[in-house]
N, C-alpha and C positions, 0 to 999 in steps of 0.2 A: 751718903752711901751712893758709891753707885756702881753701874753696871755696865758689862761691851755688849751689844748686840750683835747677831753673825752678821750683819756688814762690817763690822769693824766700829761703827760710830760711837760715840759712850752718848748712853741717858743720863741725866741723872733725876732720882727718885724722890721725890719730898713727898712726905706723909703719905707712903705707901702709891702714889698717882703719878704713872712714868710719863712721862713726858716724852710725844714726839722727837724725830730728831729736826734741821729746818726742813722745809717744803721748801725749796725752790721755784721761782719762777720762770720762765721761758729765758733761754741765753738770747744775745741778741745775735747769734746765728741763724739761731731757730726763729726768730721772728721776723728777720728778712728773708729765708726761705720761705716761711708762710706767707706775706705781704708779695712777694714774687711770684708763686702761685695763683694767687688770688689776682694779679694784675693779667696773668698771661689768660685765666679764661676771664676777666672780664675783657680781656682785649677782642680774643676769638670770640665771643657774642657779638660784642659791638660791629664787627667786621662781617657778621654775615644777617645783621636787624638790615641793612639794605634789602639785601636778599629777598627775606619774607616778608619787607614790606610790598616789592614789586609782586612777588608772587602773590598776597591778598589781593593786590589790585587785578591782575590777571584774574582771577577766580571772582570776583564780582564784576568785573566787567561782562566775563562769561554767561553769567549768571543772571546779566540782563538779557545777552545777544538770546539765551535760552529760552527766558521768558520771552520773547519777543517772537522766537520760533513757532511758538507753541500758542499765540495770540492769533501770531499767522493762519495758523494749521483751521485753529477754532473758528477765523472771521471767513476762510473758504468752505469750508462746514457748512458755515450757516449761510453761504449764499445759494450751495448747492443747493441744500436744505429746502431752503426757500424758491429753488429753479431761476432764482438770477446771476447764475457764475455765467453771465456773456461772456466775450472777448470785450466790451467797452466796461464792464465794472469789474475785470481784471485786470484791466488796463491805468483803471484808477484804483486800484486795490497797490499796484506795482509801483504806483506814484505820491500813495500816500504819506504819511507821516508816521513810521510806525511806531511810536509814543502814543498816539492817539489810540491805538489798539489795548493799551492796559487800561486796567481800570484807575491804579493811581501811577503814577510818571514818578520813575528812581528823583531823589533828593540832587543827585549831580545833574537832573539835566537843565541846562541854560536856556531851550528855546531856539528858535528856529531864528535864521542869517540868511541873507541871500550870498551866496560866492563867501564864506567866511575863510581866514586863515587861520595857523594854531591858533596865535596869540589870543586870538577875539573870545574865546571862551579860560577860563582858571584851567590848567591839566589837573586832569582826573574829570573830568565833565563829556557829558551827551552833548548835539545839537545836531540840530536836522539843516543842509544844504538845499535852500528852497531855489537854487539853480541845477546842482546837479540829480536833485532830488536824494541823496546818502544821508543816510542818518551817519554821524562822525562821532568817535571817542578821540578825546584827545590825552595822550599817553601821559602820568605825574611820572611814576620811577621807572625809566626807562635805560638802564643801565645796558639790561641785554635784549634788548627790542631792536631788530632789524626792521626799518622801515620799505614800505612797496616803491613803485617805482620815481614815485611823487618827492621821495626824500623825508617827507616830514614825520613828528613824530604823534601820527593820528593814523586810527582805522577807519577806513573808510563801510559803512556796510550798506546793500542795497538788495532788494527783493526782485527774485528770478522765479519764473516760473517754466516746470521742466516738460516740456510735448513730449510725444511719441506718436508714429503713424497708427494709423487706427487700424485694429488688427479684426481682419472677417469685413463681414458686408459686402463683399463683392467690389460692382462698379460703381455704386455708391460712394462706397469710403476710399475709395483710392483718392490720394491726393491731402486727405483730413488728417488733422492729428488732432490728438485729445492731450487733457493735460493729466498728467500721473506725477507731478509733485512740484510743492510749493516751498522754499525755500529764503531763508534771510543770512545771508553771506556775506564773508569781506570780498569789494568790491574786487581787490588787485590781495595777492597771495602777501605775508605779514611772515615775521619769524618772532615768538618772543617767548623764552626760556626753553625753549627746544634745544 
């Protein structure tokens, strides 16, 4: 016996149990449209994993220069604190290694170089210039990293200390400046994903 279904298709019925009509599988249109899509985003990922990997790096490198700000901030605190912020132990504060200010040193840093160039450190690594006295990152994914005037592909950073004339006092203070802020900077201006 059997029967038409309103598609048109015929069942047929054995011992009352109708049986599906086939299922079909994917044509192989449809499966190279689907295999084509599936290539064009994995293409569009792959093309912008550069991207964010440079930007991770940007954002932990920051991450140190931050920590390192705020090292700053704490180790003139405590000299104040303590009444020895001279001009000679900010002068060595200005000269230091400021690695030595955390309490544990980032896993990329390599150590200190006298006059080093990129190469001498892995890119993606710290290291401190015990000629120019800069602590130095050296750039890993540097796609869109404008380097300063040096060319190369490293930041340079180094610790400034900012005066102002000393305001009031009279004929005392004329001529004095005090200091009103401590700072850790790239040496020479940088561009990277801006």
């Amino acid at each position: 016996m059997s029967a038409t279904n309103p598609v048109g298709r015929t069942s047929v019925r054995q011992g009352g149990v109708g049986l599906k009509p086939d299922l079909r599988g994917f044509t192989l249109i449809e499966l190279i449209v689907v295999i084509i899509v599936v290539v064009i985003l994995a293409g569009t990922f792959l093309i912008r994993v550069p991207y964010y990997q440079e930007q991770a790096e940007k954002a932990a490198m920051q991450q140190v220069e931050g920590a390192l700000q705020s090292a700053l901030v704490l180790r003139y605190g405590t000299l104040m604190a303590r009444g020895a912020a001279t001009e000679k132990e900010l002068s060595i504060l200005a000269s230091d290694n400021p690695m030595t200010w955390l309490q544990q040193k980032p896993r990329n840093y390599a150590g200190e170089f006298y006059d080093p160039t990129p190469g001498a450190v892995a890119p993606g690594h710290w290291m401190f210039d015990l000629k120019s006295r800069d602590l130095i990152y050296v750039v890993d994914h540097g796609e869109y990293f404008t380097p300063g005037k040096d060319g190369k592909k490293w930041i340079r950073f180094h610790t400034r200390f900012q005066y102002e004339p000393v305001l009031g006092g009279g004929a005392q203070a004329q001529g004095k400046k005090e200091l009103v802020g401590t700072l850790f900077e790239p040496t020479e201006p940088y561009r990277w994903l801006d």
